[in-house]
C-alpha positions, 0 to 999 in steps of 0.5 A: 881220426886224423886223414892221412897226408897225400900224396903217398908212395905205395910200392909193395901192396899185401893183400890181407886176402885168400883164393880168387879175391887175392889174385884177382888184386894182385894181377892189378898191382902186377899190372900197375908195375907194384909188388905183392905180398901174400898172407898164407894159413896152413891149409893155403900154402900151396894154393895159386895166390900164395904162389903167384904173390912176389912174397908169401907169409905164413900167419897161422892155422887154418881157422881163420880165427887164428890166421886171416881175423888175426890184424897183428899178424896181418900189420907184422907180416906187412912190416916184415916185408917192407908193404906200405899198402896193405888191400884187404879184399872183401870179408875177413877184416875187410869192414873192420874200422879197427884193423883200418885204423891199426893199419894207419897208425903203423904207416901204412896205406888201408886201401879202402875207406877212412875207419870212421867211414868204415864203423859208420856205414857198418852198423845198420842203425847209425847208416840209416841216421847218417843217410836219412840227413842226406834224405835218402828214402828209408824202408820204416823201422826202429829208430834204435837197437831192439834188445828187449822181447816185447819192445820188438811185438810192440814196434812189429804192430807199429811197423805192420806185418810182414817185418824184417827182424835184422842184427844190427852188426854184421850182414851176410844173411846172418841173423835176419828173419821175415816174419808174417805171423805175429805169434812167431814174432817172439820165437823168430827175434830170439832166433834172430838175436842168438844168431847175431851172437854168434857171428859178431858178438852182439845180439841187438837188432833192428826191425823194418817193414819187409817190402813186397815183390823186393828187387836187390839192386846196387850202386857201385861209387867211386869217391876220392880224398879231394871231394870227387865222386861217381857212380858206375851205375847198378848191379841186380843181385835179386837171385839168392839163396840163404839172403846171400847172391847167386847171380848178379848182372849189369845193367838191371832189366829192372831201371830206366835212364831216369830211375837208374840217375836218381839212384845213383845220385841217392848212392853219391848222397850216402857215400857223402853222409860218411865222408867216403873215400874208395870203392863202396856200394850202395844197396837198395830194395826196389819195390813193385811200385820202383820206389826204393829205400837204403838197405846197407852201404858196403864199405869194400870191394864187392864180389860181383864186382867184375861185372861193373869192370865188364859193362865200364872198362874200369879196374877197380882194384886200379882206382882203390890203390890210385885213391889210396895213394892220394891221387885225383879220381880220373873218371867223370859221370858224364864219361861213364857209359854202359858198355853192354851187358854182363852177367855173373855166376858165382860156383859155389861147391855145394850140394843143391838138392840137399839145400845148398850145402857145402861140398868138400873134397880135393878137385880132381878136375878143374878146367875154366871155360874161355872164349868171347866175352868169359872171364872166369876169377877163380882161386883153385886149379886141379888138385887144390883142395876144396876145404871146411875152413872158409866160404866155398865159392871156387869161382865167379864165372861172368859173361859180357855180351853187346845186349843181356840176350848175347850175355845169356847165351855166353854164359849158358855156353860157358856153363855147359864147358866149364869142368869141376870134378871132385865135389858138387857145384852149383853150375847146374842150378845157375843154368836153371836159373838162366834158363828159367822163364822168369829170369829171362823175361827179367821179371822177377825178384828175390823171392826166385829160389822159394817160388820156383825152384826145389829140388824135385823140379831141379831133377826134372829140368836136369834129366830134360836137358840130357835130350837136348832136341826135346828143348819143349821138355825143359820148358815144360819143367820150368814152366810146371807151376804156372811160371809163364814169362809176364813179358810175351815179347822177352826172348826165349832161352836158346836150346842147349848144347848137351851136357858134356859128358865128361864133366859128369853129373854132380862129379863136379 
């Protein structure tokens, strides 16, 4: 695959895209005095992106298998429009090397990495060949893609238990499964390989031993068509739920100065294993022992991403279109500094005493909180619907604060303001997991969801926190079972203004 010639003009930018993700870029390509193009199914016609776009082109029926999966209608829609860029966000078609190829065939810019970077990094099995050249440290695992039954009961005694069962496309929590017990290795990789079936077409995995006390922390890079490169430093992402992040926050608790260099080097190392070229993000496991070992590069946009913006200063939609247009990266590691802390939520609509699943409904309210250090990407506004069709995130709420306490407290404040009514959310379970001690020691890992919470002690700690004086009542709660922060000099969750009363219990 041939490199597009530099520079190039970009003008009209359409972002391949719905809800938060689609105007969060097209308030950077307003901003950078750009046009922007929608792209629109049946159900998002009225919503806020399609809207607040200079242009907006109807690509199909709800599913979006018939409308945002669909490359030819997303390359004719740019077409008819006159685009000469098109920004695909994150999901969709947003790690597809074929789209990204398509849309350079038809002249046009792919604001993202090169298609061979793309179908390099997004499949697990050559990423990790490509790393370990670079000698990236690596989690031990197959060599290859694992089809056969008995083929994997042999590799899990090789590897040792507790083994990670994983498909080798795709990503997302998809087709992954820990097993413990090797007389559920085979039930469990079968489970694992119809489930990667399903989702992207090929049932192969891979396995790797399954590392203890995990902590998930990312790299964010920045590399351009002229071999330049940085990275701007980590995002934890330990608290999960199904695999898939919660809450995200920048710097971690977890990394020094010296382990935050080496794994931001190790992260330049794998963007240069594929020829990088864009926004892309490293992503590591970090044991009890602070080693760590290459997970996946994500070829895209993050959705956490706002929380590097807020810690850095730097748009990185901004730096995606200027790479894209050939220009020469304007930043310097030795000019990147860490700028306090930030934290992210992302508020889903789901129903989490039921375990987390979707909630659906029209909002009958939805009013963002504001104030020092909040920003609030969100898609929707009162009156959308929130529907069956795609991911049910309304919002990514983030706070920036000078140090990590000032950012919790910020954020607890903007939990406790925020109004959704219409379906269930998960504000309630994001000030659980701020309040909780293991979290504001900073000592925990992606275990948190399975070791301290459930829907009993959820109950619990939201009917302690309606009395907001008897703040010992919600300590009690979180610290039911044995929970005590390991870090005694760690501060203490401040005490809560009261829930408001019109946001409403589960009316959100």
């Amino acid at each position: 695959m041939s490199s597009p010639a530099f520079p190039r003009p970009i003008h009209k930018v359409l972002i391949a895209n719905r809800g938060e993700i689609a105007l969060r870029i097209m308030r950077t390509v307003r901003s950078m005095g750009l046009q922007s193009v929608a792209v629109y199914s049946d159900v998002d016609a009225d919503m806020p992106f399609a809207r607040y776009a200079d242009e907006a082109v109807h690509i199909g029926p709800a599913t979006a298998s018939e409308s945002y999966l669909i490359p030819e209608r997303i390359i004719q829609a740019a077409q008819a429009t006159g685009a000469d860029a098109i920004h695909p966000g994150y999901g969709f078609l947003s790690e597809n090397a074929a789209f990204a190829q398509a849309v350079e065939d038809a002249g046009m810019a792919f604001i993202g990495p090169r298609p061979d970077s793309i179908q390099t990094m997004g499949d697990k099995l050559s990423a990790k060949a490509a790393v370990a050249a670079q000698n990236v440290p690596l989690v031990p695992g197959s060599d290859g893609e694992v089809t056969d039954l008995d083929e994997a009961e042999r590799l899990a005694a090789e590897i040792g238990f507790p083994v990670m069962v994983k498909a080798s496309a795709g990503g997302g929590g998809k087709g992954m499964r820990v097993v413990h017990d090797p007389a559920q290795l085979r039930s469990e990789t079968e489970r694992a390989m119809s489930e990667a079936t399903s989702a992207f077409g090929n049932g192969a995995v891979f396995l790797e031993r399954f590392v203890t006390e995990p902590r998930h922390i990312e790299i964010q890079v920045l590399c351009d068509a002229h071999g330049n490169g940085v990275h701007l430093f980590e995002r934890e992402c330990s608290i999960q739920r199904r695999h898939q992040k919660v809450v995200e926050e920048a710097p971690s608790a977890l990394l020094d100065d010296a382990l935050r260099q080496r794994m931001g080097q190790c992260a330049l190392d794998c963007a240069a294993a594929c020829g990088y070229v864009g926004a892309g993000t490293v992503e590591f496991l970090v044991d009890a022992n602070r080693d760590f070992f290459f997970l996946e590069m994500n070829t895209r946009l993050q959705v956490e991403h706002p929380v590097t913006e807020m810690i850095t200063g730097v748009d990185l939609v901004e730096e995606q279109i200027r790479i894209a247009k050939g220009e020469t990266l304007r930043l310097t590691q030795e000019a990147l500094k860490i700028q306090g802390h930030a934290i992210e939520l992302r508020v889903y609509a789901e129903d989490v005493p039921s375990g987390f699943l979707p909630s659906t409904g029209t909002l009958a309210a939805h009013i963002a909180p504001e104030g020092p250090g909040i920003r609030v990407d969100a898609g929707v506004e009162t009156g959308d619907e929130i529907s069956i069709y795609y991911d049910p995130m309304i919002a990514k709420l983030c706070a920036h604060g000078m140090d990590r306490q000032q950012a919790l407290e910020r954020l607890r404040r903007a939990i406790d303001e925020y109004v959704i009514q219409g379906v269930e959310t998960t504000l309630d379970f994001g000030r659980f997991v701020l309040d909780h001690p293991a979290f504001v020691s900073g000592k925990f890992d992606t275990g948190f969801v399975g070791a301290h919470f459930d829907a009993e002690r959820f109950a619990s700690y939201n009917e302690a926190r309606q009395a907001p004086l008897d703040w010992s009542a919600v300590t009690a709660v979180l610290d039911s079972a044995g929970q005590q922060p390991s870090n005694s000099s760690a501060s203490s969750p401040s005490q809560p203004a009261p829930a408001s009363g019109w946001r409403g219990r589960y009316e959100d």
